[in-house]
PDB file as gemmi writes it, atoms N, CA and C in Angstrom:
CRYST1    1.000    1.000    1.000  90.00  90.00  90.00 P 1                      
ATOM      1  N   UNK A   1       0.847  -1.163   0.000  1.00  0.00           N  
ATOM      2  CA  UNK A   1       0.000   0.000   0.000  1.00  0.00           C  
ATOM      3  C   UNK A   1       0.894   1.228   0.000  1.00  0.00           C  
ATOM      4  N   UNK A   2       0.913   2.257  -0.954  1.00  0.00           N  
ATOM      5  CA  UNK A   2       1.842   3.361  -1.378  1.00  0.00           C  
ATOM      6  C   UNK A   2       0.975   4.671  -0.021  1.00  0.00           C  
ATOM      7  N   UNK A   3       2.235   5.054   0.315  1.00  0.00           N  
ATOM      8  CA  UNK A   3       1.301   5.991   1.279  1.00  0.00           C  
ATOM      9  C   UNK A   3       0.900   7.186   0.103  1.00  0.00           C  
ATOM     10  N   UNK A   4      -0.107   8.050   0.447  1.00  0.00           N  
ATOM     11  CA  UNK A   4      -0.172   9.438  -0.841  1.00  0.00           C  
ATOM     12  C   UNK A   4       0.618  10.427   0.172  1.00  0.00           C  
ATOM     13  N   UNK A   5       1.362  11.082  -0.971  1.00  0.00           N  
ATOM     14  CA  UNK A   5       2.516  12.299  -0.480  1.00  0.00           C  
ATOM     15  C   UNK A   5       1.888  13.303  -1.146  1.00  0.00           C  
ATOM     16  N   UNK A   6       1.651  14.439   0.392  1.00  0.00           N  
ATOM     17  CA  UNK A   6       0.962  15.909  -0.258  1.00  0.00           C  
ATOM     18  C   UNK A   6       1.939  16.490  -0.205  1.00  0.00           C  
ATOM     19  N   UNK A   7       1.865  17.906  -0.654  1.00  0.00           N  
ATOM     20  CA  UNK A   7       2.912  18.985  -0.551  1.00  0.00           C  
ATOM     21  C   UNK A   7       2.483  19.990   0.640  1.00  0.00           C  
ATOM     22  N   UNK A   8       2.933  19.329   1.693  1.00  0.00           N  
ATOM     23  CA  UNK A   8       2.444  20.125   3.048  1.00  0.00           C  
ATOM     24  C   UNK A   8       3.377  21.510   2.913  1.00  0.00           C  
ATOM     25  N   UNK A   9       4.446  21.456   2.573  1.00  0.00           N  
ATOM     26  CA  UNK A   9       5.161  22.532   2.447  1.00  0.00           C  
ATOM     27  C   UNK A   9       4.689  23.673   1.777  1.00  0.00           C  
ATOM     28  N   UNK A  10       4.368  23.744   0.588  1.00  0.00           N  
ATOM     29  CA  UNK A  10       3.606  24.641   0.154  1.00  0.00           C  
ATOM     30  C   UNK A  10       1.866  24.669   0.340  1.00  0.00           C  
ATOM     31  N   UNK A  11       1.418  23.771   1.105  1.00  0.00           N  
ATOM     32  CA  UNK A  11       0.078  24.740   2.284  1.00  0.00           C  
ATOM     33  C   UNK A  11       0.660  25.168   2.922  1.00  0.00           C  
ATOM     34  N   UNK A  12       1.702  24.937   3.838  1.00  0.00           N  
ATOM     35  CA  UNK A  12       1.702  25.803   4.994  1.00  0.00           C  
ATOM     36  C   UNK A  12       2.605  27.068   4.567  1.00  0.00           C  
ATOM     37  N   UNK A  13       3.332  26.941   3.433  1.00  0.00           N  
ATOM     38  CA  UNK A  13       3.414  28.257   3.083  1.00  0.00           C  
ATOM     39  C   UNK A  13       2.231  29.560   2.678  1.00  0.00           C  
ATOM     40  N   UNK A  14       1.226  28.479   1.852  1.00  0.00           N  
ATOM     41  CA  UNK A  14       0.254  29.513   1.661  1.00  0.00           C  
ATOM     42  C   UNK A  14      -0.649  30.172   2.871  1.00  0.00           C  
ATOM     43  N   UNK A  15      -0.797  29.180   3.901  1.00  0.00           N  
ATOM     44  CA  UNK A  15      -1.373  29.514   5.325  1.00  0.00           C  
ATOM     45  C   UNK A  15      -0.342  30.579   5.861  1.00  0.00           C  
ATOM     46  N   UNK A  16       1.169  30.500   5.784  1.00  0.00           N  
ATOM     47  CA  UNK A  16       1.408  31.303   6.863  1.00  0.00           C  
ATOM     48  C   UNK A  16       1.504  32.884   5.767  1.00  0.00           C  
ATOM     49  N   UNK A  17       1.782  32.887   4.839  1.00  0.00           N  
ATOM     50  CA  UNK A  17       1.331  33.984   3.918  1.00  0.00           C  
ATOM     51  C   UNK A  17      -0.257  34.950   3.837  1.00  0.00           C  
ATOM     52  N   UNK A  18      -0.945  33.885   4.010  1.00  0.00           N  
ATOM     53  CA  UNK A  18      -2.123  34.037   4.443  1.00  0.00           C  
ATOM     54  C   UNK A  18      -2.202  34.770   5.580  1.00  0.00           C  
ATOM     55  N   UNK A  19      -1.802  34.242   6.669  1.00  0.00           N  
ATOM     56  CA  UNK A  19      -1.994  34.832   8.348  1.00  0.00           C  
ATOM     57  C   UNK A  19      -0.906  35.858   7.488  1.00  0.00           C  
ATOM     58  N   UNK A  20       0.040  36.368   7.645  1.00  0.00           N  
ATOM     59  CA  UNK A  20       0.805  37.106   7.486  1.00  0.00           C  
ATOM     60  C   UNK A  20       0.185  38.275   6.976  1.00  0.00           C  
ATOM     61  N   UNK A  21      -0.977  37.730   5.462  1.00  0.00           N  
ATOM     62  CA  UNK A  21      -1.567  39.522   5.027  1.00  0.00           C  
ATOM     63  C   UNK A  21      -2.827  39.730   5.881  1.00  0.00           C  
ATOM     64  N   UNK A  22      -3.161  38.760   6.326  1.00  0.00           N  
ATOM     65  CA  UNK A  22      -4.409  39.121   7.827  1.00  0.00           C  
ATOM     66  C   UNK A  22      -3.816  40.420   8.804  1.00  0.00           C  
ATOM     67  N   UNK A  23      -2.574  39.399   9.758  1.00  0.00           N  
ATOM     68  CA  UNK A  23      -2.062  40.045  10.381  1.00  0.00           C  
ATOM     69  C   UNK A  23      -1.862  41.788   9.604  1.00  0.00           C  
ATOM     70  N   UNK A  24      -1.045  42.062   8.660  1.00  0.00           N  
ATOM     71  CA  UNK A  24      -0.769  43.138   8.344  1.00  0.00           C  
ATOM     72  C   UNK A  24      -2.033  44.298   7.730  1.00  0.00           C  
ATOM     73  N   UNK A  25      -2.619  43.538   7.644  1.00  0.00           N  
ATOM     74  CA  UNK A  25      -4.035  44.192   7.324  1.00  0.00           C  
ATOM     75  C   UNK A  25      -4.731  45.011   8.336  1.00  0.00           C  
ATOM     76  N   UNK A  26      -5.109  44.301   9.401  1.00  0.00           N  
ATOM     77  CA  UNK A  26      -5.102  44.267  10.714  1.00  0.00           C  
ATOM     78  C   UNK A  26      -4.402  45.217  11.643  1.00  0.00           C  
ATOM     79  N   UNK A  27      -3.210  45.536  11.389  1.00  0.00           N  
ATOM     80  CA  UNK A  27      -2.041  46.205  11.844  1.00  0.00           C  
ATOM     81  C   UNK A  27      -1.973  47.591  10.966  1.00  0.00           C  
ATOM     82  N   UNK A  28      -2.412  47.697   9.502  1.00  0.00           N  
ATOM     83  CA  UNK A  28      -2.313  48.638   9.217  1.00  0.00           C  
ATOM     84  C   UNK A  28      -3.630  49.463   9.013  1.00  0.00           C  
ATOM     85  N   UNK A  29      -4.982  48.982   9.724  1.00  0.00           N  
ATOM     86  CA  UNK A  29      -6.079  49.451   9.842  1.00  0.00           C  
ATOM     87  C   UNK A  29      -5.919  50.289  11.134  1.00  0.00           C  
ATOM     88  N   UNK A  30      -4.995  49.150  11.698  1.00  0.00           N  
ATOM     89  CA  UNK A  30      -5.052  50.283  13.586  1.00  0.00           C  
ATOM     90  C   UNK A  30      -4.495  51.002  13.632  1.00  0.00           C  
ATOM     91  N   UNK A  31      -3.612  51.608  12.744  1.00  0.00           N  
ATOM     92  CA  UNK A  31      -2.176  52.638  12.874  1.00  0.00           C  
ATOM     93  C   UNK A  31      -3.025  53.593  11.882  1.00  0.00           C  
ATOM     94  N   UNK A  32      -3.612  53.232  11.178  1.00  0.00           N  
ATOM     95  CA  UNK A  32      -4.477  54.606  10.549  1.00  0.00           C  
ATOM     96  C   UNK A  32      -5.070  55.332  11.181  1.00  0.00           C  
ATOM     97  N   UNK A  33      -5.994  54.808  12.319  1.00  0.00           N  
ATOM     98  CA  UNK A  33      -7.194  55.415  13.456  1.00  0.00           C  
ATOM     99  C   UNK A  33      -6.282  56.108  14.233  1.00  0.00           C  
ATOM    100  N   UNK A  34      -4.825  56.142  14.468  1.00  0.00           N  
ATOM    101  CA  UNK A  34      -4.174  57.005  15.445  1.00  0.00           C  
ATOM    102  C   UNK A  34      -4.455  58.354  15.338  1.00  0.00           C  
ATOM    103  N   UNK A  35      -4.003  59.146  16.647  1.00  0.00           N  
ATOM    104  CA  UNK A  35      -4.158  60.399  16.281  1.00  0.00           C  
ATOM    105  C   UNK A  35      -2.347  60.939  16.123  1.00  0.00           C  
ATOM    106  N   UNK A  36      -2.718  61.572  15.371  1.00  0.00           N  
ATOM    107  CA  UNK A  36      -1.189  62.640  14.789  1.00  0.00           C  
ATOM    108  C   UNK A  36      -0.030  62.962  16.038  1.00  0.00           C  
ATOM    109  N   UNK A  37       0.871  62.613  15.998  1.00  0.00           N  
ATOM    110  CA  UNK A  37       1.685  62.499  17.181  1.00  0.00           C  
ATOM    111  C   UNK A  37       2.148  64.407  17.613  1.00  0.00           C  
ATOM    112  N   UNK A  38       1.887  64.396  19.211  1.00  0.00           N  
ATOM    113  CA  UNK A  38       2.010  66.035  19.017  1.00  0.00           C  
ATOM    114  C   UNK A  38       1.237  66.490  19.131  1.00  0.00           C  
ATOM    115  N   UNK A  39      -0.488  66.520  18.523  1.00  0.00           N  
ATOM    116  CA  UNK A  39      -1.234  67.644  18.453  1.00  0.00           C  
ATOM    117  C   UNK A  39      -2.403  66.717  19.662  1.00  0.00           C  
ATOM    118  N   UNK A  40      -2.562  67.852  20.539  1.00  0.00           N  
ATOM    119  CA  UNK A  40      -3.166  67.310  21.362  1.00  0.00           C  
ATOM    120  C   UNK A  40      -4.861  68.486  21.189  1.00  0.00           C  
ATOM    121  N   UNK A  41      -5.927  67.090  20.722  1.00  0.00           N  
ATOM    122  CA  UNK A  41      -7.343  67.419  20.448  1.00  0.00           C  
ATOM    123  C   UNK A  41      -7.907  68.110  21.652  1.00  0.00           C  
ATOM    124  N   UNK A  42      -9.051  69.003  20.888  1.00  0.00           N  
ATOM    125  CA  UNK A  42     -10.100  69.673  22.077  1.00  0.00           C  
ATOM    126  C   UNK A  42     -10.705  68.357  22.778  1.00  0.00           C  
ATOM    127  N   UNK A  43     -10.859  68.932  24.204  1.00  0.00           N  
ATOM    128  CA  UNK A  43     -11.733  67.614  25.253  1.00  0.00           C  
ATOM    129  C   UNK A  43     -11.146  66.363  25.074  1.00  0.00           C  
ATOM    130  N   UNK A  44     -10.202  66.043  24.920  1.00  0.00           N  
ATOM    131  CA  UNK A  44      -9.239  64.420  25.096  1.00  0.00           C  
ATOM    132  C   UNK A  44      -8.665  65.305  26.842  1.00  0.00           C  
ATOM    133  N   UNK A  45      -8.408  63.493  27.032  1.00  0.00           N  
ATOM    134  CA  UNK A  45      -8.352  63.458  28.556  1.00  0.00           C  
ATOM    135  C   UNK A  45      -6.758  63.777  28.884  1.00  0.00           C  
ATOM    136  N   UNK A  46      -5.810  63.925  27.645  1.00  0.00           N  
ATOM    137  CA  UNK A  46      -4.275  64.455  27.529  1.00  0.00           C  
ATOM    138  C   UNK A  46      -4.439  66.157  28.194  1.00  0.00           C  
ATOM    139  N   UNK A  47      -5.477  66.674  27.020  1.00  0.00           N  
ATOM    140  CA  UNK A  47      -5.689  68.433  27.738  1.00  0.00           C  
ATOM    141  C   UNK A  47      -5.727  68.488  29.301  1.00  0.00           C  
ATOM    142  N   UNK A  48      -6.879  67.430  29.700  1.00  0.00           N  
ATOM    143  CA  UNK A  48      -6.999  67.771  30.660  1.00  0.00           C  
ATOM    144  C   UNK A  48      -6.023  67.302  31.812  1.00  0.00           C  
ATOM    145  N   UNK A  49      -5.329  66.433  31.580  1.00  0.00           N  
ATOM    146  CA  UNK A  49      -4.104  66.173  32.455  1.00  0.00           C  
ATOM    147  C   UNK A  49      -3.441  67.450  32.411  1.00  0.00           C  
ATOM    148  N   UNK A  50      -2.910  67.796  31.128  1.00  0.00           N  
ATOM    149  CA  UNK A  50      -2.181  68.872  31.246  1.00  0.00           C  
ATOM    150  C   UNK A  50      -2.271  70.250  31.948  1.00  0.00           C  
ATOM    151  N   UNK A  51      -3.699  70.720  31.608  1.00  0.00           N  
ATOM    152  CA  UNK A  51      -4.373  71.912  32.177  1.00  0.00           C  
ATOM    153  C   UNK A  51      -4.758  72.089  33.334  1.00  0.00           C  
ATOM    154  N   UNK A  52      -4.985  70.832  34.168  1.00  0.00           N  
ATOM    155  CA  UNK A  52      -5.725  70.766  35.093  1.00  0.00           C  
ATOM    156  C   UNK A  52      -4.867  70.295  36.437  1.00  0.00           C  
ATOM    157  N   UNK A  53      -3.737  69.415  35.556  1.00  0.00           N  
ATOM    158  CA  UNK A  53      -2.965  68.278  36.629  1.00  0.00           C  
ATOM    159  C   UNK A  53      -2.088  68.925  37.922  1.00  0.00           C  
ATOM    160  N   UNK A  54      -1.419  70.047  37.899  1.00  0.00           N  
ATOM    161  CA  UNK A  54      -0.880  70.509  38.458  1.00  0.00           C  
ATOM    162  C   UNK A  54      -1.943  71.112  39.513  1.00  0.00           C  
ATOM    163  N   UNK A  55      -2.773  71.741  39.602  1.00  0.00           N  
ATOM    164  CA  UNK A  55      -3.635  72.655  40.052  1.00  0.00           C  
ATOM    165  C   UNK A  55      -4.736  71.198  41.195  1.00  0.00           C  
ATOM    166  N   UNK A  56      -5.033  69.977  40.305  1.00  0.00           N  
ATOM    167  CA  UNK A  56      -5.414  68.614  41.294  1.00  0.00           C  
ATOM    168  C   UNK A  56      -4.544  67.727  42.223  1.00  0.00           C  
ATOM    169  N   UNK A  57      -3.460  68.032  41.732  1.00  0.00           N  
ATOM    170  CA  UNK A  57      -2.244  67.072  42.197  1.00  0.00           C  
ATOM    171  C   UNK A  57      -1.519  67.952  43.419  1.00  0.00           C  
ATOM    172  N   UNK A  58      -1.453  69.182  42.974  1.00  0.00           N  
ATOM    173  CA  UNK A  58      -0.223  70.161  44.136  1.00  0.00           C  
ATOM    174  C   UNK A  58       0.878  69.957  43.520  1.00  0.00           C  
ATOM    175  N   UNK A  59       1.598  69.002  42.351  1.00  0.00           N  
ATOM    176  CA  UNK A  59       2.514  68.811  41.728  1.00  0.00           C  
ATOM    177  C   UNK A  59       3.247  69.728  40.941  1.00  0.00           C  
ATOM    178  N   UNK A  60       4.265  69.919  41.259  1.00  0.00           N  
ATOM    179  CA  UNK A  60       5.621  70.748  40.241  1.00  0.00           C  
ATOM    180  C   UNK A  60       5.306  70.175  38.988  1.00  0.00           C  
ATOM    181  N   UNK A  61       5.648  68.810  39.433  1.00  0.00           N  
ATOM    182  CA  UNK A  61       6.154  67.692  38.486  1.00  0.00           C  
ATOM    183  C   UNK A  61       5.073  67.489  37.593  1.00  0.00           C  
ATOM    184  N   UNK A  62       4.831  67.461  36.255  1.00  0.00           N  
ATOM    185  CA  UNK A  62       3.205  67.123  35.548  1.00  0.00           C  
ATOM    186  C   UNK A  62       3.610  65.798  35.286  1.00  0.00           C  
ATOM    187  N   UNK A  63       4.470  65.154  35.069  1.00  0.00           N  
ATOM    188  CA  UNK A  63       4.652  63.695  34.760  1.00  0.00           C  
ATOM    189  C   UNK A  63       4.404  62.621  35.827  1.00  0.00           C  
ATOM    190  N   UNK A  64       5.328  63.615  36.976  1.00  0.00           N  
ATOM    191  CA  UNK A  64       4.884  62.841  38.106  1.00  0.00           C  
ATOM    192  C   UNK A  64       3.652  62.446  38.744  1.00  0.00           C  
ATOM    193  N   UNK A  65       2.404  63.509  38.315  1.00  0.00           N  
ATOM    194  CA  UNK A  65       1.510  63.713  39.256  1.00  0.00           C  
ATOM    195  C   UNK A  65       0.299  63.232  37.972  1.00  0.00           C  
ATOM    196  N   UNK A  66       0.968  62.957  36.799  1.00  0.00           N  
ATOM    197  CA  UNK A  66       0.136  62.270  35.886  1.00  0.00           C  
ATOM    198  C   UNK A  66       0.079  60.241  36.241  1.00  0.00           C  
ATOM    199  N   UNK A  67       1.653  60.547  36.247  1.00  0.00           N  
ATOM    200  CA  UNK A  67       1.478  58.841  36.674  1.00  0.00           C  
ATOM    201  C   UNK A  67       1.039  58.054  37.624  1.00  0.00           C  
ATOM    202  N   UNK A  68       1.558  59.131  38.760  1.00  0.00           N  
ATOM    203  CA  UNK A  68       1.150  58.475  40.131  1.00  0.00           C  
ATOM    204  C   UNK A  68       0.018  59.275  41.097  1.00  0.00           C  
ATOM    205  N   UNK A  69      -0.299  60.232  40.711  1.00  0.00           N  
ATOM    206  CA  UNK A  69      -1.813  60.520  41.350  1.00  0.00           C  
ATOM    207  C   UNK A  69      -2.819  60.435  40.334  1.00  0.00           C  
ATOM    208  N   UNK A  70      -3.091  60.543  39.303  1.00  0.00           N  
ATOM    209  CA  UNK A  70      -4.361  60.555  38.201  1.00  0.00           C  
ATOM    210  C   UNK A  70      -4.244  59.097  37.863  1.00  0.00           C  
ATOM    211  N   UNK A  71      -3.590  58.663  37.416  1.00  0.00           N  
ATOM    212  CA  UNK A  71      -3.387  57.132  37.077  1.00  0.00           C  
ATOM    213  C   UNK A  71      -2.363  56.283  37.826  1.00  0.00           C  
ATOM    214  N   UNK A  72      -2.748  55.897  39.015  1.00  0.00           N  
ATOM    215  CA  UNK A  72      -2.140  55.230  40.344  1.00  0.00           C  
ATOM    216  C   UNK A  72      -2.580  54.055  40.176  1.00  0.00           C  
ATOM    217  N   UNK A  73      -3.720  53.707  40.008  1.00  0.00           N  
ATOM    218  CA  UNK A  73      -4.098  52.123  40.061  1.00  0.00           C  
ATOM    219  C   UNK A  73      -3.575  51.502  38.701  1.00  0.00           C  
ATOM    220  N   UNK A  74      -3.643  52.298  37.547  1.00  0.00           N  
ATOM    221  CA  UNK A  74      -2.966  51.447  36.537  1.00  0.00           C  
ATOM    222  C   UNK A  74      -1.425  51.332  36.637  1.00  0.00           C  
ATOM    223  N   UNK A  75      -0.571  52.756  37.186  1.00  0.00           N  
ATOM    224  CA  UNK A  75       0.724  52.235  37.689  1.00  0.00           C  
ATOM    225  C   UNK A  75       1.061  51.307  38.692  1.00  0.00           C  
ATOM    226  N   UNK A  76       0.049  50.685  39.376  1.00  0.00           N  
ATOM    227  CA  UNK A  76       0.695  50.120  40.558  1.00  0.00           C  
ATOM    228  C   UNK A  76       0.021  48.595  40.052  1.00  0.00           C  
ATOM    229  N   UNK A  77      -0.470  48.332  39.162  1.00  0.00           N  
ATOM    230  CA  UNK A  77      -1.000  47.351  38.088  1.00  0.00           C  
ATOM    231  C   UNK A  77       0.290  46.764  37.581  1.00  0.00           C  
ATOM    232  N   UNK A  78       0.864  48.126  36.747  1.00  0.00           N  
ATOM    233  CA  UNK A  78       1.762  47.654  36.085  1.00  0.00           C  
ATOM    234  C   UNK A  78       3.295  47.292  36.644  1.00  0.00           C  
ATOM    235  N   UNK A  79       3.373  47.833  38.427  1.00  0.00           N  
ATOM    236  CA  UNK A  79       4.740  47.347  38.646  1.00  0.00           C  
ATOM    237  C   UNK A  79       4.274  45.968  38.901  1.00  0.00           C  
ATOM    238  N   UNK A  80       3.309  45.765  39.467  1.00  0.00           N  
ATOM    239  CA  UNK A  80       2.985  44.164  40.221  1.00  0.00           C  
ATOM    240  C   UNK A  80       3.222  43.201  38.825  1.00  0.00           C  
ATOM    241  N   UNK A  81       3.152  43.560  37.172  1.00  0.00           N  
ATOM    242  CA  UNK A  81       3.283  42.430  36.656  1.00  0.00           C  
ATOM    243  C   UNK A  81       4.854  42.316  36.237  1.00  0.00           C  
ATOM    244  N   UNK A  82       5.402  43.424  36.474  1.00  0.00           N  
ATOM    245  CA  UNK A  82       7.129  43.960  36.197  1.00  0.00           C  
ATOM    246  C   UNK A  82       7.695  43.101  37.397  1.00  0.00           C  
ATOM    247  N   UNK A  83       6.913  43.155  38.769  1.00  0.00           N  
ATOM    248  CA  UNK A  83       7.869  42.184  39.631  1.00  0.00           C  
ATOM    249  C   UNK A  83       7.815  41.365  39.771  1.00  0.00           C  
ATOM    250  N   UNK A  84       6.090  40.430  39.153  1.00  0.00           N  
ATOM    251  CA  UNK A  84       5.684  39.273  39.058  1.00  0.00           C  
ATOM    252  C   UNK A  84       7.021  38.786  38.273  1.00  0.00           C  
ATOM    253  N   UNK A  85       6.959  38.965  36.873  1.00  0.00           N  
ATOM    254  CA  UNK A  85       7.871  38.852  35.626  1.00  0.00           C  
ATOM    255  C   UNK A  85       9.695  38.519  36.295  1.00  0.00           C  
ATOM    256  N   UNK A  86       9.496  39.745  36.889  1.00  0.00           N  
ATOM    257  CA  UNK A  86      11.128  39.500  37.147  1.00  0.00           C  
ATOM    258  C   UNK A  86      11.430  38.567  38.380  1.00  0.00           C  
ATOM    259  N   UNK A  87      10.338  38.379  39.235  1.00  0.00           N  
ATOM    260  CA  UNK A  87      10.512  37.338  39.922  1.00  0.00           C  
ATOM    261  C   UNK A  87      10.836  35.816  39.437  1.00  0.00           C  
ATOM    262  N   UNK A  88       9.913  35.956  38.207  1.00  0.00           N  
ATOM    263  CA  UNK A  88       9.716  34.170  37.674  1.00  0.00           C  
ATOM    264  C   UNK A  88      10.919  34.108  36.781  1.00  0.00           C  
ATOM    265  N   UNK A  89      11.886  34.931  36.373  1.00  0.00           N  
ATOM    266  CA  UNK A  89      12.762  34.609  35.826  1.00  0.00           C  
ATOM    267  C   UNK A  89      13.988  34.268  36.268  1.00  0.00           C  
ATOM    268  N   UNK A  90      13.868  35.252  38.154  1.00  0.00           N  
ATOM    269  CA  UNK A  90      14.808  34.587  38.618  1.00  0.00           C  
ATOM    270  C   UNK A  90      15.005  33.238  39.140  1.00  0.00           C  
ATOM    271  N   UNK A  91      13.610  33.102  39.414  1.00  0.00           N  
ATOM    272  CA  UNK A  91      13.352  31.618  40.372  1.00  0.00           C  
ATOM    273  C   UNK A  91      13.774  30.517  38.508  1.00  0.00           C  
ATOM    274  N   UNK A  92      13.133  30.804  37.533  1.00  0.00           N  
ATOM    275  CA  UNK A  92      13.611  30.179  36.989  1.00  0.00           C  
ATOM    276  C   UNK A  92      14.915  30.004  36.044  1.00  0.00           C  
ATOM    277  N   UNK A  93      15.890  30.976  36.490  1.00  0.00           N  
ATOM    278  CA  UNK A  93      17.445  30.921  36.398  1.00  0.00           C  
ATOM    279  C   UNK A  93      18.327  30.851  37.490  1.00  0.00           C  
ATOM    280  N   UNK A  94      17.479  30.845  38.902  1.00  0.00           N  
ATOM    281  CA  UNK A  94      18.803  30.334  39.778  1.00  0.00           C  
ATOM    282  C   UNK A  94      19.429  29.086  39.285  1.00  0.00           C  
ATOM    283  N   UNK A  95      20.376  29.676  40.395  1.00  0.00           N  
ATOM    284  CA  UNK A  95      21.279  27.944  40.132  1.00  0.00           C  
ATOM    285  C   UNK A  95      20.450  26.858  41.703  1.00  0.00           C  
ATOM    286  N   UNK A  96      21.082  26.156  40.721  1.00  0.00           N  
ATOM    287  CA  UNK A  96      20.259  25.384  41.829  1.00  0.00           C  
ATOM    288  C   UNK A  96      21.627  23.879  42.967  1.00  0.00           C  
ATOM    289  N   UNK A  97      21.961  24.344  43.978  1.00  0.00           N  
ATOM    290  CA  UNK A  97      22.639  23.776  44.623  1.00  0.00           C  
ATOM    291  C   UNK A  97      22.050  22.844  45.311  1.00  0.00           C  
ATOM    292  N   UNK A  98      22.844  21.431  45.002  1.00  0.00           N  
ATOM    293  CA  UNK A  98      22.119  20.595  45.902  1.00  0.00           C  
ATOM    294  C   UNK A  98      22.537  20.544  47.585  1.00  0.00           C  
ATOM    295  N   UNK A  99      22.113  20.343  48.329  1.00  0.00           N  
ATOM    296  CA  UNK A  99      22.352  19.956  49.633  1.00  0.00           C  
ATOM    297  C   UNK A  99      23.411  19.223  50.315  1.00  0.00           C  
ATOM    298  N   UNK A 100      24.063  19.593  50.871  1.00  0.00           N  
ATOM    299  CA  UNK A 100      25.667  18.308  51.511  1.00  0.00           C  
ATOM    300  C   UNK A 100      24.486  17.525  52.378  1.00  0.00           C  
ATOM    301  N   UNK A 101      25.024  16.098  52.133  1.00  0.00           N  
ATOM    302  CA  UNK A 101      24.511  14.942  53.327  1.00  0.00           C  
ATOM    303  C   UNK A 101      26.020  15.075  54.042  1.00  0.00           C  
ATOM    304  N   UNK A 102      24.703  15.025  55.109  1.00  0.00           N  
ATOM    305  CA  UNK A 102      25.994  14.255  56.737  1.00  0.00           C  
ATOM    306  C   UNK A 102      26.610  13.285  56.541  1.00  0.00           C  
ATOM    307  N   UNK A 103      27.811  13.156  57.245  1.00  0.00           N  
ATOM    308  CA  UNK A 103      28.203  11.955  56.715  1.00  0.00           C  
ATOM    309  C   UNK A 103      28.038  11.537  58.381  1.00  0.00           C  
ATOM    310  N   UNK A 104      27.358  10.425  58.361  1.00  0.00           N  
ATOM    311  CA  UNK A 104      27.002   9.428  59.641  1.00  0.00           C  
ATOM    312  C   UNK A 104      27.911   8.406  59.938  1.00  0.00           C  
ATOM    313  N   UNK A 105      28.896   8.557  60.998  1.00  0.00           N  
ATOM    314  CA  UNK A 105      29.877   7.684  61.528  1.00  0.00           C  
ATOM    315  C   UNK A 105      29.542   6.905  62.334  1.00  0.00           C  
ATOM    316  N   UNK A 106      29.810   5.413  62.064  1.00  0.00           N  
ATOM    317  CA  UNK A 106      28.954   4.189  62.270  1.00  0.00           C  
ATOM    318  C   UNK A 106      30.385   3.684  63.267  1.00  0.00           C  
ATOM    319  N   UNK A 107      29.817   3.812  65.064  1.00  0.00           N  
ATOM    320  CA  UNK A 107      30.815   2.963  64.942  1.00  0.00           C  
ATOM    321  C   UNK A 107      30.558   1.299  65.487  1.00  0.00           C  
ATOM    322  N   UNK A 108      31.724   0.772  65.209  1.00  0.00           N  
ATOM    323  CA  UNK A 108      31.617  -0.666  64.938  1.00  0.00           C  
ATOM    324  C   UNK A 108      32.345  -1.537  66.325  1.00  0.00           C  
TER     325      UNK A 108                                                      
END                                                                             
């Protein structure tokens, strides 16, 4: 019984060509909807950080008092997955030492 030989190689070329103009399709629909880097729109919530932030915060700092008093719960979101992350990489790159056994003197 002859096994039948497909040309898997060229489906899965056409599949990953496929995903590939999805993907980029996809990618270049969302980068169109951006807004213009720089120009900051009437009533977006950027103005009002800016205009407002110093004067809610008590802050010198507008960066400071953007990150960590107006948006505090999403910064403190984002260190917990930064230390989650860097935790699991250390636990999974220590070295790992095994243990000395006693040595138990038997006497005779």
């Amino acid at each position: 019984m002859k096994a039948v030989q497909h040309n898997s190689f060229k489906d899965q070329k056409v599949i990953v060509i496929g995903l590939l103009a999805v993907f980029a399709s996809v990618l270049f629909y969302s980068v169109s909807g951006l807004h213009v880097f720089g120009v900051i729109e009437k009533g977006s919530v950027s103005e009002q950080y800016l205009l407002e932030g110093s004067n809610l915060t008590g802050s010198t700092n507008i960066v400071n008092s953007i990150v960590w008093d107006l948006r505090g719960f999403d910064t403190m979101g984002e260190e917990i997955v930064f230390f989650t992350a860097a935790l699991g990489v250390a636990l999974a790159t220590r070295r790992m030492v095994p243990k000395k056994k006693k040595k138990v003197k038997v006497k005779v």
